[in-house]
PAVO-110917 format. One record per residue (C-alpha): x negated, y negated, z; residue number from 1; residue in three letters. Coordinates in nm, 3 decimals. Each point is the difference from the previous one (the first is absolute). Layout:
BEGIN
      xx      yy      zz  nr rest
       X       Y       Z NUM  ALA
...
This chain:
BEGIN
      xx      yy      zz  nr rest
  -0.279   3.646   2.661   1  UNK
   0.147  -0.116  -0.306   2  UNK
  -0.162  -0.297  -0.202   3  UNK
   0.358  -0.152  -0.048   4  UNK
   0.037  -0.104   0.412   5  UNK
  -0.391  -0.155  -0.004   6  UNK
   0.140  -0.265  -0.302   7  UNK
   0.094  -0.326   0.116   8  UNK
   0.248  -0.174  -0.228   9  UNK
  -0.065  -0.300  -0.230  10  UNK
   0.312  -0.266   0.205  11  UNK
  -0.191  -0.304   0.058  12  UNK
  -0.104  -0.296  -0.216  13  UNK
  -0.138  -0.407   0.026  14  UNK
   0.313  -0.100   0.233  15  UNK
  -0.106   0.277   0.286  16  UNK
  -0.397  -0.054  -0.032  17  UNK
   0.074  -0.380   0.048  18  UNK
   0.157   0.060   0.273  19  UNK
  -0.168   0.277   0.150  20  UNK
  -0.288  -0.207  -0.044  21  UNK
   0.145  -0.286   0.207  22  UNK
   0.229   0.236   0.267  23  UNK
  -0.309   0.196   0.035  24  UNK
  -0.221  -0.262   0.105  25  UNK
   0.197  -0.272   0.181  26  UNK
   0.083   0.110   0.318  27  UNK
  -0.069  -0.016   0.357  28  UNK
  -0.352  -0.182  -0.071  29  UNK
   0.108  -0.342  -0.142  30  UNK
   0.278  -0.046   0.326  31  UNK
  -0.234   0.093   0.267  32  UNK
  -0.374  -0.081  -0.091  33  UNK
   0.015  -0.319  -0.018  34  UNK
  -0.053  -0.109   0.339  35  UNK
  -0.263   0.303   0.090  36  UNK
  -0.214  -0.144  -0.339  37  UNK
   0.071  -0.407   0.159  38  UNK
  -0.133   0.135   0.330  39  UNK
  -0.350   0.123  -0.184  40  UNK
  -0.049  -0.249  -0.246  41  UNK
   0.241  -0.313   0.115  42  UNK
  -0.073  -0.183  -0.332  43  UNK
   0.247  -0.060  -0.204  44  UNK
  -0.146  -0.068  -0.344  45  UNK
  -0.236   0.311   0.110  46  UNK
   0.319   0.213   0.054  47  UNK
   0.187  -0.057  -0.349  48  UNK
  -0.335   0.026  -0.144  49  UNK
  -0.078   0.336   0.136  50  UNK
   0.334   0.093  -0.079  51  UNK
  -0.081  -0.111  -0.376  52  UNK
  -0.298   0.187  -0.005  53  UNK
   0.136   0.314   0.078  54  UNK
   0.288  -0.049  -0.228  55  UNK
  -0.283  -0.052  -0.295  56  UNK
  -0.156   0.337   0.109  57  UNK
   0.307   0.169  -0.014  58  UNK
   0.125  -0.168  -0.364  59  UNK
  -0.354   0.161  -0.125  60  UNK
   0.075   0.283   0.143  61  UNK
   0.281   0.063  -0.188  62  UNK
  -0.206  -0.085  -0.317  63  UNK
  -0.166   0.315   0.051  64  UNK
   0.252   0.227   0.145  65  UNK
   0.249  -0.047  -0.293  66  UNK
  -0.312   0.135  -0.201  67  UNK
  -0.030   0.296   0.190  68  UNK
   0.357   0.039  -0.002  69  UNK
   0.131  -0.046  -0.361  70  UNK
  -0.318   0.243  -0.116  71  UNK
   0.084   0.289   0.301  72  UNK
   0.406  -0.011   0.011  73  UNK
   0.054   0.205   0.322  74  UNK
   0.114  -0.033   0.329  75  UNK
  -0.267  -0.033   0.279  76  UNK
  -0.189  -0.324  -0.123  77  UNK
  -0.350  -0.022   0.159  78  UNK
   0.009   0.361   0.107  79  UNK
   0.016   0.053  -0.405  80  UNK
  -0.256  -0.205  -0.106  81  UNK
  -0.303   0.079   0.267  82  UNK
   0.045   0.326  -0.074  83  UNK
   0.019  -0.040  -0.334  84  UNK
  -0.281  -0.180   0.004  85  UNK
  -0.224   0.178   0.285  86  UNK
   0.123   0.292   0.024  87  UNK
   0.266   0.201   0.240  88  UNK
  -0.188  -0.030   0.372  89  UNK
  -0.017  -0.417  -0.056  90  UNK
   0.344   0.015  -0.172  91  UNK
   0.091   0.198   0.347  92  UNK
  -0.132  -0.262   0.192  93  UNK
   0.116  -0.245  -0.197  94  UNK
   0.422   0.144   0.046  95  UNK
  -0.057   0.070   0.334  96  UNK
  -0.117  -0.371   0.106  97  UNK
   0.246  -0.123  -0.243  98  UNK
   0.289   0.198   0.137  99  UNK
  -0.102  -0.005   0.381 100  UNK
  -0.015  -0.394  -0.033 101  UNK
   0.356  -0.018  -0.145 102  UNK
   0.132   0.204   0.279 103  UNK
  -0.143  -0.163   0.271 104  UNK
   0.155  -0.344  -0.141 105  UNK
   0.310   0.152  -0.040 106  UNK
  -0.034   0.097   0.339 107  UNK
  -0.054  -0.331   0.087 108  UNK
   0.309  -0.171  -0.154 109  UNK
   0.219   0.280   0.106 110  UNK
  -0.113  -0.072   0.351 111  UNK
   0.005  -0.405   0.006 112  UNK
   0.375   0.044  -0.185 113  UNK
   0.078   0.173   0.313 114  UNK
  -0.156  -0.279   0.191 115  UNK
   0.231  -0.283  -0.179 116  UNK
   0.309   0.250   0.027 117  UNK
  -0.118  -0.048   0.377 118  UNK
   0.024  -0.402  -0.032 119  UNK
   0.308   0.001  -0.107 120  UNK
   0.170   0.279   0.257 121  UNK
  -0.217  -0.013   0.267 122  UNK
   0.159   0.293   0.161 123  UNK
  -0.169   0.201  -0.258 124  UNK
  -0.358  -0.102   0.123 125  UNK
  -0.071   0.309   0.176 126  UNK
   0.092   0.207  -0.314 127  UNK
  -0.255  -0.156  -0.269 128  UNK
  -0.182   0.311  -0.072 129  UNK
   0.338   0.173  -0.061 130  UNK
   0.112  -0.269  -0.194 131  UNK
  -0.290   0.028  -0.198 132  UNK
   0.046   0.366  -0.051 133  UNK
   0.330  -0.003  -0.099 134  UNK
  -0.044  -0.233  -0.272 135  UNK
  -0.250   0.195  -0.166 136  UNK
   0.207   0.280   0.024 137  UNK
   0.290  -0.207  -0.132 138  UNK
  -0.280  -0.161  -0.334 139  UNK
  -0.076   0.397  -0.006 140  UNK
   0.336   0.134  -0.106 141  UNK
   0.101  -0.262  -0.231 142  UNK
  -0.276   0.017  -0.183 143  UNK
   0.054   0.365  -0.040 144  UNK
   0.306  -0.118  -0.198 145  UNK
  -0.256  -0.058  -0.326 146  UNK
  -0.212  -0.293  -0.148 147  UNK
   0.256  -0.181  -0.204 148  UNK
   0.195  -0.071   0.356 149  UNK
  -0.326  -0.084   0.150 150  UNK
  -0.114  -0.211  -0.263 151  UNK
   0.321  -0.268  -0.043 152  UNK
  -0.008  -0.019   0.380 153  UNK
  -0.353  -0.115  -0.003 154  UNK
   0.111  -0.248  -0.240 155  UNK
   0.281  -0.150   0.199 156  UNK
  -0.216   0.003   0.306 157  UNK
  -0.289  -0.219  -0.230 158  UNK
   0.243  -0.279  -0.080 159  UNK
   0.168  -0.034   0.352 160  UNK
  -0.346  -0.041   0.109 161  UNK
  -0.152  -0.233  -0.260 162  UNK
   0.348  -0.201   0.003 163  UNK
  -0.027   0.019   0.404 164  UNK
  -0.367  -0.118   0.036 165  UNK
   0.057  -0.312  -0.290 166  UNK
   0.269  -0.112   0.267 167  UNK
  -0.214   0.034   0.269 168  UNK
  -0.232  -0.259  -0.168 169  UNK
   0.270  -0.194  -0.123 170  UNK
   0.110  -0.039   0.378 171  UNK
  -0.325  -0.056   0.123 172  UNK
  -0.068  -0.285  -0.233 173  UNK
   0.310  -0.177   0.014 174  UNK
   0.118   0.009   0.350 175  UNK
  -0.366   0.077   0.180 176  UNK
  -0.122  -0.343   0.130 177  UNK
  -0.342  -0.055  -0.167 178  UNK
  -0.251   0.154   0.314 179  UNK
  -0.100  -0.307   0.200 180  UNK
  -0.372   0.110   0.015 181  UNK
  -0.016  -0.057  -0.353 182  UNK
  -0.147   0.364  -0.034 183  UNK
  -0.115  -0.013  -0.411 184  UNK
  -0.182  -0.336   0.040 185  UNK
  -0.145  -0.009   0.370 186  UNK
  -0.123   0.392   0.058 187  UNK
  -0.255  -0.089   0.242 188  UNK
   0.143  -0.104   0.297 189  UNK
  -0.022   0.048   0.395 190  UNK
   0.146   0.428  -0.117 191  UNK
  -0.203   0.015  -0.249 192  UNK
  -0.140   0.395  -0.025 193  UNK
  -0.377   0.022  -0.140 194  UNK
  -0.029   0.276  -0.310 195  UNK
  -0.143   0.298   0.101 196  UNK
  -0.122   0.311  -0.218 197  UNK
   0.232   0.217   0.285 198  UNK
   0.268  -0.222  -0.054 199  UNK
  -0.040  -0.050  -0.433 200  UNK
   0.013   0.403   0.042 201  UNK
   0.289   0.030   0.217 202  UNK
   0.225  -0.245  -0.262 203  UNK
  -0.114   0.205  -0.279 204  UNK
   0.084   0.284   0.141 205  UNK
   0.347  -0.115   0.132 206  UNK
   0.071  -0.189  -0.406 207  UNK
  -0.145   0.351  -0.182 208  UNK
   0.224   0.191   0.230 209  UNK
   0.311  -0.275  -0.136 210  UNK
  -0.081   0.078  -0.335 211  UNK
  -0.032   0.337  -0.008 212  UNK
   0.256   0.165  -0.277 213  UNK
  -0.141  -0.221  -0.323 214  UNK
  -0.074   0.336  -0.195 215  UNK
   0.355   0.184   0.123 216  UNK
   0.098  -0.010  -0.344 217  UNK
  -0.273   0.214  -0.079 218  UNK
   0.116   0.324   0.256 219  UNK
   0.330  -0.007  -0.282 220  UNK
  -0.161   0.008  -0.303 221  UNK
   0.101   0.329  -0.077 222  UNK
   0.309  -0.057   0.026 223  UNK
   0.047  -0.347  -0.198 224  UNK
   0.135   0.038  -0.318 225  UNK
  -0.252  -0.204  -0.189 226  UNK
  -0.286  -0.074   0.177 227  UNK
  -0.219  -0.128  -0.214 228  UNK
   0.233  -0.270  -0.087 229  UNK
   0.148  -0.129   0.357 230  UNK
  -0.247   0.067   0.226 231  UNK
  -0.152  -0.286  -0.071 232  UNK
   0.237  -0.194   0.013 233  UNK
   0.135   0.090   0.317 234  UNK
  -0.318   0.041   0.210 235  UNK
  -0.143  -0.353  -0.129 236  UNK
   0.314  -0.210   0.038 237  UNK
   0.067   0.205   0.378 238  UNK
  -0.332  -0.079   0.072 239  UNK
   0.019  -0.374  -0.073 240  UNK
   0.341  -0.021   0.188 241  UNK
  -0.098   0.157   0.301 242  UNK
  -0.376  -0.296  -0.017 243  UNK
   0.270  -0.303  -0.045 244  UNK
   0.267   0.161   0.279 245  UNK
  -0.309   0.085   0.259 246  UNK
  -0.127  -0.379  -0.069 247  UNK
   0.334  -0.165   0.008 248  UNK
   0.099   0.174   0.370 249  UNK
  -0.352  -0.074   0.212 250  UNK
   0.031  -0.378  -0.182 251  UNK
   0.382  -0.034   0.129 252  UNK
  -0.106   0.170   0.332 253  UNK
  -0.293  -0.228   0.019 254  UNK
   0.202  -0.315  -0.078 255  UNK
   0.290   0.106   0.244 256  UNK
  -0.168   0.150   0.344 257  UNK
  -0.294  -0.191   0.190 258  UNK
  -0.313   0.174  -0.045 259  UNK
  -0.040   0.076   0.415 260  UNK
   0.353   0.199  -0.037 261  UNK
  -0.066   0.175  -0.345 262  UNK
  -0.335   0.144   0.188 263  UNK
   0.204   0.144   0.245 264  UNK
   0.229   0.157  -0.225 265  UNK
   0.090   0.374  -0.046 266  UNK
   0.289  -0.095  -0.189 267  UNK
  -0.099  -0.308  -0.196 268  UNK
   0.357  -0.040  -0.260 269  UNK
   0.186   0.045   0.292 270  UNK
  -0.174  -0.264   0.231 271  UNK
  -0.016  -0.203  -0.256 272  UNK
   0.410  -0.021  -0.048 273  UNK
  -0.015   0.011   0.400 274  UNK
  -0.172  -0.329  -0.006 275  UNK
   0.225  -0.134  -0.284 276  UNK
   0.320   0.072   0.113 277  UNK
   0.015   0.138   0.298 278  UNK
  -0.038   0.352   0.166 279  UNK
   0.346   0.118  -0.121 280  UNK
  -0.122   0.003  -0.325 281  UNK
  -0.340   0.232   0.050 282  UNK
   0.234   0.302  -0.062 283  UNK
   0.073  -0.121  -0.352 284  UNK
  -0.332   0.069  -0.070 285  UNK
  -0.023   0.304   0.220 286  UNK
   0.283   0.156  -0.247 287  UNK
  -0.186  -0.120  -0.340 288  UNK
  -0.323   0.210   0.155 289  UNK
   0.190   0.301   0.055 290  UNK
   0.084  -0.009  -0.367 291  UNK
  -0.308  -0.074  -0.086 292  UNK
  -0.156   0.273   0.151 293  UNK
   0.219   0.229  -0.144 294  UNK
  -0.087  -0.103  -0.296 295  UNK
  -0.412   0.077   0.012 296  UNK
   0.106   0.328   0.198 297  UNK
   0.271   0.077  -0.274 298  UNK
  -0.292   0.008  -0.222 299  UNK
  -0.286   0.160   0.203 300  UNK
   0.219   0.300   0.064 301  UNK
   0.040   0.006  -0.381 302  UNK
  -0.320  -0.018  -0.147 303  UNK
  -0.197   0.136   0.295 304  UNK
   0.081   0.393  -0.062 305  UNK
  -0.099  -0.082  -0.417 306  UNK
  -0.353  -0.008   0.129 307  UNK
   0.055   0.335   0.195 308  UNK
   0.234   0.204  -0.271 309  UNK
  -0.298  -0.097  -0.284 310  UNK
  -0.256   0.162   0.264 311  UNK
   0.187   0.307   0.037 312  UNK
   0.106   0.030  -0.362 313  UNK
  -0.431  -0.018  -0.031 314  UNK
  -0.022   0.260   0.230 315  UNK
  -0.155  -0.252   0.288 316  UNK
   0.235  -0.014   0.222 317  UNK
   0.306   0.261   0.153 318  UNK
   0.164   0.159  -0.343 319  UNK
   0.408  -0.063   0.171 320  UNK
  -0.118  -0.330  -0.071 321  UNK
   0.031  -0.033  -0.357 322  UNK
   0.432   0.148   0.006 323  UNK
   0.193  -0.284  -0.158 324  UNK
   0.399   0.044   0.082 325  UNK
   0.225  -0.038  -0.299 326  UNK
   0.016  -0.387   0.048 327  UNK
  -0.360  -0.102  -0.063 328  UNK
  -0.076  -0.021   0.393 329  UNK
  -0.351   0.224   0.121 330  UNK
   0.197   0.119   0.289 331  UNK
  -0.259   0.202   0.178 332  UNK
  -0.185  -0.308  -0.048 333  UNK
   0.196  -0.242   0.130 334  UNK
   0.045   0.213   0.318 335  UNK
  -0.352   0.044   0.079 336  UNK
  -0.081  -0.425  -0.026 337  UNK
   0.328  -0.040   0.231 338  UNK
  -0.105   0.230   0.253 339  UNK
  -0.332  -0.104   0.026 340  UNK
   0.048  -0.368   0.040 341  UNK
   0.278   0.100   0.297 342  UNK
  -0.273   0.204   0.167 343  UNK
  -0.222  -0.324  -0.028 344  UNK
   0.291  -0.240   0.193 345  UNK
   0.029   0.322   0.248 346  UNK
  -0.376  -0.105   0.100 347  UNK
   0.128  -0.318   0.191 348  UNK
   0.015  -0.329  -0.017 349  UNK
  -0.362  -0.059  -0.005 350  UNK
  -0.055   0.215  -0.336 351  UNK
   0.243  -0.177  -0.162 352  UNK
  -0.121  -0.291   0.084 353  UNK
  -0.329   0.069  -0.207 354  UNK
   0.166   0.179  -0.303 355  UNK
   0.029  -0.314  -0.235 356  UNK
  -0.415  -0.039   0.120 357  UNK
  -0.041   0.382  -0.129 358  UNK
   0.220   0.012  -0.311 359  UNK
  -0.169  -0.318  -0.100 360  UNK
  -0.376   0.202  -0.005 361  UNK
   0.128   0.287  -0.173 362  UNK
   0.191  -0.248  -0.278 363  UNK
  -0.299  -0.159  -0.065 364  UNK
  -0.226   0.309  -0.023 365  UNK
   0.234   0.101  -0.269 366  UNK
  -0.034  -0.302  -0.219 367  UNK
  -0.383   0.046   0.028 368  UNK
   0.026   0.337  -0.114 369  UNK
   0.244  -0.114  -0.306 370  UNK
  -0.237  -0.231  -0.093 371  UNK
  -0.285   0.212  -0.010 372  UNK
   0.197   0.220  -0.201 373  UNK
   0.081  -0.258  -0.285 374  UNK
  -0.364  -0.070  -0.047 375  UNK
  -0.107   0.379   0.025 376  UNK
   0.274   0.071  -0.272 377  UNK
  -0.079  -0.268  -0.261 378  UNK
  -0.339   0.162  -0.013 379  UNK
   0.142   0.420   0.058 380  UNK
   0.271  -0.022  -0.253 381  UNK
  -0.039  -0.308  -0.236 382  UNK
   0.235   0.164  -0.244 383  UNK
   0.303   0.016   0.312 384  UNK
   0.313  -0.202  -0.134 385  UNK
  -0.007  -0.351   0.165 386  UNK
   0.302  -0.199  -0.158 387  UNK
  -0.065  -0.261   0.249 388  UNK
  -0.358  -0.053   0.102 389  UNK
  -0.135  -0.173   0.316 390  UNK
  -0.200  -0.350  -0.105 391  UNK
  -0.335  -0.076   0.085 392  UNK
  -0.107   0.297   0.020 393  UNK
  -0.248   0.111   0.202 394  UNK
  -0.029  -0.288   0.242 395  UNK
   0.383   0.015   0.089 396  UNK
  -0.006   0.304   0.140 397  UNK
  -0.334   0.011   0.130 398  UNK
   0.077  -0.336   0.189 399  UNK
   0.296   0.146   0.130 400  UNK
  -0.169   0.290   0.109 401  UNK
  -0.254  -0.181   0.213 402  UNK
   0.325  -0.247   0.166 403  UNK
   0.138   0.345   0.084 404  UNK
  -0.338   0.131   0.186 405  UNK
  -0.102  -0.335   0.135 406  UNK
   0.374  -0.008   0.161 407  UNK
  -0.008   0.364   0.100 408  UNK
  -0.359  -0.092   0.199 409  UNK
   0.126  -0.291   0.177 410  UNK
   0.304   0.184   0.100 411  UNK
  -0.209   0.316   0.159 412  UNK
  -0.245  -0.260   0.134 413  UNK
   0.277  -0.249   0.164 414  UNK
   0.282   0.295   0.038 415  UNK
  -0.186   0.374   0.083 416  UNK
   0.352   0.078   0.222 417  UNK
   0.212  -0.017  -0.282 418  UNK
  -0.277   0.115  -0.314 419  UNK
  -0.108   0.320   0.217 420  UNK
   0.261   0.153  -0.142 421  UNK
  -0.061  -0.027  -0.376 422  UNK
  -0.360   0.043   0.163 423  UNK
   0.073   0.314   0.140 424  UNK
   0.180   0.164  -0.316 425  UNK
  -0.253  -0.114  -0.225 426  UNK
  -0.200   0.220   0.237 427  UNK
   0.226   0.296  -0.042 428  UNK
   0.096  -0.038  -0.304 429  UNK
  -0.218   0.270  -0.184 430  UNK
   0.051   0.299   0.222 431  UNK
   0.421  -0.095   0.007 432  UNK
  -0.044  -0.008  -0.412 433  UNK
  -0.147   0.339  -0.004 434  UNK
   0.237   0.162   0.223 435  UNK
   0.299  -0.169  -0.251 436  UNK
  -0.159   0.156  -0.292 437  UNK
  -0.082   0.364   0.179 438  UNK
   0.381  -0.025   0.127 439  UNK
   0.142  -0.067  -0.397 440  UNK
  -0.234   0.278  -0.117 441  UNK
   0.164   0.251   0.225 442  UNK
């Protein structure tokens, strides 16, 4: 294999990691959560403060990640910098959980598209999975046609959905009747839902799983033209648009539906225009989630095979990974996430059902890791380039670190169904790493 077809090409600059940043993170999360997070909190002020909260985490986050990722330029982002850090079996581990949790959310929104699609032509309903299927197959192909096609259409996607959402709250405010119950002011009332540490854990999980895609920036670095001088620019200002949007849409939601209905929810925007305007008008917003969720899928099935092509190009993962067709696309790649997220929504209803639950473990097991690695290599390699350093250092990333492990043992203590999985590759991880490594030796 040449070197030439394992080169990805320098296309994309502040305008794409903007909004790759925001189409890779606002998705399926901020329309449907909602209600789910009322139901196990029921708070209001406690809501849009956890919601805050996270959104603080993830803004930090970034801090650190565009340090990592202006000083290591290459495609794979926290796959790059555990193992540059710890070595190649925790950088393994590190790709694998990073990768595996991308797929099974694109899994995910592939299969609740399908589910909308369904809402709007019922006569479809029986044909979700295929629906599903087909779309990935559809994302597949045209990204095959290179990065520079790929990256305006993310673009275009980011601003129908930030212009879509600011109308949503627009509408909300201006035509939703202020909520009788007086939700912000009287919280405890006759409904009123005690805090529990089950139900604190299952909101986290459900608002980490919403924010997910913060660092997607970093998965292109190699392929920005200047790095050092727009990443930070467009992962800070994504970052801070994505807080204000979140906070804006659960305060317009919480203004517009009753508290009792918005528990209820599965589909909180659209109830919400339900109750405003009548049912004719839910489909409005079943339309604006479709695109939406294209969006964050339009993304994940772009940066997910970066983490997998780096691996292979390292000699950790299967070497047909790293082939890069003439338009900047890792093909091989990109076929190997598709296929395994389909084979995911071919496990049923049920599985699919718990994939946001899974991919949310793995993500955050992957910012741990990057963490770690940021402290480990300001003491390794002092004299590494850092144009952009990460402030307050140490305690930024050591507080981060322990958020990310505090979450991660609340989730396996309030959710073992859904973190067995991560559980169980953690287990296996070391014996599937050797076998990689005895496979590229051959």
């Amino acid at each position: 294999m040449s070197k030439q077809n394992q080169h990805l090409l320098k296309l994309l600059g502040v305008g794409f990691g903007i909004a790759v940043t925001v189409g890779g993170t606002i998705g399926t999360g901020i329309l449907r959560k909602p209600g789910p997070i009322a139901a196990l909190i029921g708070d209001p002020w406690m809501i849009l403060l956890l919601w805050l909260a996270v959104g603080i985490y993830a803004l930090l986050g970034v801090l650190c990640a565009i340090e990592l990722a202006i000083s290591m330029p290459q495609a794979g982002a926290w796959y790059v910098y555990a193992r540059r850090a710890f070595g190649n079996y925790f950088g393994f581990v590190t790709g694998i959980t990073s990768w595996l949790g991308t797929v099974a959310a694109l899994g995910f929104g592939a299969y609740t598209m399908s589910e909308y699609t369904a809402i709007l032509l019922p006569q479809f309903e029986n044909y979700i999975p295929h629906i599903a299927i087909g779309m990935l197959f559809i994302l597949t192909g045209f990204h095959w046609l290179g990065t520079k096609s790929a990256g305006k259409s993310q673009e275009i996607l980011a601003v129908i959905k930030a212009v879509g959402l600011s109308i949503f709250v627009l509408v909300c405010f201006i035509f939703g009747q202020n909520v009788p119950t007086s939700q912000f002011t009287n919280t405890v009332s006759e409904q009123a839902i005690p805090l529990t540490f089950l139900g604190l854990i299952g909101a986290l999980q459900a608002i980490f799983y919403t924010y997910d895609g913060w660092h997607t920036a970093t998965y292109f670095t190699e392929e920005n033209t200047d790095p050092a001088k727009t990443l930070p620019k467009s992962m800070i200002s994504g970052v801070i648009l994505i807080i204000l949007i979140y906070i804006l849409v659960n305060a317009a939601i919480l203004y517009a539906l009753p508290l009792d209905m918005l528990r209820n929810s599965k589909l909180a925007a659209a109830d919400t225009i339900s109750y405003i305007f009548g049912d004719g008008y839910s489909k409005i917003i079943t339309l604006f989630l479709m695109i939406s969720i294209l969006g964050i899928v339009n993304a994940q099935i772009m940066f997910a095979p970066r983490v997998i092509f780096s691996m292979s190009r390292d000699g950790l993962f299967f070497k047909a990974a790293s082939r890069v067709n003439l338009v900047g696309t890792p093909s091989v790649a990109m076929l190997l996430t598709a296929l395994l997220s389909i084979l995911l929504i071919l496990g049923g209803k049920d599985i699919c059902g718990k994939l946001s639950d899974i991919a949310t473990f793995f993500f955050v097991l992957s910012y741990a890791a990057g963490f770690a690695a940021l402290i480990k290599l300001r003491d390794s390699e002092p004299d590494l380039p850092r144009p952009f350093k990460a402030p307050f250092f140490p305690v930024l990333p050591t507080v981060l670190i322990l958020l990310s492990l505090a979450f991660l043992g609340g989730a396996i203590y309030s959710d073992i169904d859904s973190s067995k999985f991560a559980l169980i590759f953690l287990m296996i991880s070391y014996p599937l790493f050797l076998l990689v490594r005895r496979m590229n030796l051959n």
